[in-house]
C-alpha positions in Angstrom: 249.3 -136.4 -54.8 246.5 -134.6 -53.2 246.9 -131.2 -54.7 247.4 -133.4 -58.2 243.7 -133.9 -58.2 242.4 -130.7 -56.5 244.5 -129.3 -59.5 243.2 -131.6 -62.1 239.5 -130.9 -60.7 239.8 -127.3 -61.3 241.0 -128.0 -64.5 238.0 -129.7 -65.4 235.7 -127.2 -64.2 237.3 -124.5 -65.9 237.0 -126.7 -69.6 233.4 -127.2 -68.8 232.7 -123.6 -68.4 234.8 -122.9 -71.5 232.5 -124.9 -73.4 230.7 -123.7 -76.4 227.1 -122.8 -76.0 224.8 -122.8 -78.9 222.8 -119.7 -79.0 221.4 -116.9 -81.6 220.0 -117.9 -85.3 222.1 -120.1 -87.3 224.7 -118.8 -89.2 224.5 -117.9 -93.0 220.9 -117.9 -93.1 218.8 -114.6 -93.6 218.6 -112.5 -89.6 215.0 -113.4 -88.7 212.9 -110.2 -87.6 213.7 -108.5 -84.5 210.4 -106.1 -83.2 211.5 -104.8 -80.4 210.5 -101.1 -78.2 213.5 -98.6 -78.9 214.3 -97.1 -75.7 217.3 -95.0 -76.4 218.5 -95.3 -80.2 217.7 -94.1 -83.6 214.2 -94.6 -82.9 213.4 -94.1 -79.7 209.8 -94.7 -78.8 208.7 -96.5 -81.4 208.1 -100.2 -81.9 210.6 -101.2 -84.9 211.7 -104.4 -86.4 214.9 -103.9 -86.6 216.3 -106.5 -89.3 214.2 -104.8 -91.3 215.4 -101.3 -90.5 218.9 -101.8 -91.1 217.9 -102.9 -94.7 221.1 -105.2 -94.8 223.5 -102.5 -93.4 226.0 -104.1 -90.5 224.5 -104.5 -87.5 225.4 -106.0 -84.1 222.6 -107.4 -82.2 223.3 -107.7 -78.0 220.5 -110.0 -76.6 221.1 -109.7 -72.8 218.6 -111.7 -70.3 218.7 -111.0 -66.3 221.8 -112.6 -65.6 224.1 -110.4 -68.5 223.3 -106.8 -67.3 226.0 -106.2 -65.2 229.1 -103.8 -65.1 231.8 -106.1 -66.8 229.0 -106.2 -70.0 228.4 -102.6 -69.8 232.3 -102.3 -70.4 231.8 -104.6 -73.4 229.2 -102.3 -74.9 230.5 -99.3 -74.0 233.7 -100.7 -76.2 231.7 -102.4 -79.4 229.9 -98.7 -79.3 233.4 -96.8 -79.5 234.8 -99.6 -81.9 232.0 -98.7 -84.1 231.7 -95.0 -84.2 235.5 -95.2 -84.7 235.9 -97.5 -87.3 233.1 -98.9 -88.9 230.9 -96.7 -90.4 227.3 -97.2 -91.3 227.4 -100.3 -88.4 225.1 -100.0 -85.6 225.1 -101.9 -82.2 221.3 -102.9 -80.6 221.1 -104.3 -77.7 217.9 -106.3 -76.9 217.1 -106.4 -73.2 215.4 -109.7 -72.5 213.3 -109.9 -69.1 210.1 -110.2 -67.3 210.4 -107.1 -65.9 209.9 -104.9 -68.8 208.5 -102.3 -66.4 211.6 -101.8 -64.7 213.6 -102.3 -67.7 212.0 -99.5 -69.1 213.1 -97.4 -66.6 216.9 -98.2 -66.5 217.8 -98.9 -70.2 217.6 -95.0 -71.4 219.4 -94.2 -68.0 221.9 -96.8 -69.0 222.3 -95.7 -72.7 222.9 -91.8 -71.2 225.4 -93.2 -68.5 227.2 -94.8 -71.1 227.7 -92.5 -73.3 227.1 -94.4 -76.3 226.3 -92.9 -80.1 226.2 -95.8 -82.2 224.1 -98.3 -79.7 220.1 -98.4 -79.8 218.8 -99.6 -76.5 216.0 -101.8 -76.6 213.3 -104.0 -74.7 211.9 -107.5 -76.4 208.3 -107.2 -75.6 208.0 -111.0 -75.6 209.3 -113.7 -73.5 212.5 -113.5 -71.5 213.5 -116.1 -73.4 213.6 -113.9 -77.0 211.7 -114.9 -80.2 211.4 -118.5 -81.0 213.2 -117.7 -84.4 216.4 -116.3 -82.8 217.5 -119.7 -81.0 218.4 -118.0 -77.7 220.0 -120.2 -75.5 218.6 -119.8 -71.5 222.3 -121.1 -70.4 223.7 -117.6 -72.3 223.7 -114.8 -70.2 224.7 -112.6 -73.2 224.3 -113.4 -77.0 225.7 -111.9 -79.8 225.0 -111.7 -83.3 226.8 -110.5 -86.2 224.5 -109.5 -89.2 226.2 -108.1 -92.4 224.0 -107.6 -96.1 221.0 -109.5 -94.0 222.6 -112.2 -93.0 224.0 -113.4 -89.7 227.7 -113.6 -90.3 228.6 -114.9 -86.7 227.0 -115.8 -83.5 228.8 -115.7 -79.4 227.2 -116.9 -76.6 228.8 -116.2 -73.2 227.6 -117.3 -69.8 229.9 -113.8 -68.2 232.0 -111.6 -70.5 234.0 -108.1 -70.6 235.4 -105.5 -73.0 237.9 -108.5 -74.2 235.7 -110.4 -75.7 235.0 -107.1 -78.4 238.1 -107.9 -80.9 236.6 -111.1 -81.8 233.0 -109.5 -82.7 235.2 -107.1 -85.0 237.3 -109.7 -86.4 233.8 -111.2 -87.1 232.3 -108.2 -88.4 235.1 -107.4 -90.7 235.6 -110.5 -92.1 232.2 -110.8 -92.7 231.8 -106.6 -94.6 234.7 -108.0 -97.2 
């Protein structure tokens, strides 16, 4: 009977971590503006907004605060990047590096972005709060955020709390869907 309720407590812990969190700009409405520092992408040491950039062209947007740069999210990224150069062209991945250490961040992101490998992935610091623009709804219980923005307009949001490269089929499935 004992091992009935360790079992059943584990149960319930792992249903409350599965839970959804609410996190990124709502979905169907226009991508709010995103000015961030490009630190290894298409525009690399400039300041650019990039919603307005991308002029409506599908874009993946990678908000990642302290606790989501790690090795199991660079795998993720390393596989949205190949997923896109391989099949979807004219999408672009940016990933938006949300911290108070922007010095530091500076320093590792184009390190990263070479380390990687990637081609279709702008690296990026938010010159704001670690908490991202007010516009963009990021939760603080998120570790990683994802947004799906197709024709201006966010098509799909995820928010994960720790994530890998298996999470990448359902931000395709979102991003094709969403390019039909």
């Amino acid at each position: 009977m004992k091992a009935y309720y360790i079992c059943l407590g584990w149960l319930m812990a792992g249903l409350a971590m599965a839970e959804d969190i609410p996190s990124g700009p709502e979905v169907g409405k226009a991508a709010p503006g995103l000015e961030v520092s490009d630190l290894a992408g298409a525009h690399k040491g400039k300041k650019v907004d990039y919603v307005k950039v991308r002029k409506g062209e599908p874009t993946i947007y990678v908000l990642l605060g302290d606790d989501g740069w790690n090795r199991p999210t660079a795998r993720y990224l390393r596989m949205l990047d190949d997923s896109i150069t391989k099949q979807n062209a004219g999408a672009y991945l940016v990933v938006v590096r949300l911290t108070e250490d922007k010095e530091r961040a500076a320093m590792v992101l184009p390190r990263a972005h070479a380390a990687l490998r990637l081609t279709s992935t702008a690296f990026t610091l938010y010159p704001g709060a670690a908490t991202g623009p007010d516009d963009w709804s990021i939760n603080d219980r998120a570790f990683v955020t994802t947004v799906v923005c197709v024709k201006g307009k966010v098509a799909a949001t995820f928010a994960d709390q720790s994530l890998d490269e298996a999470r990448a089929p359902a931000i395709f499935n979102a991003l094709k869907k969403a390019m039909k």
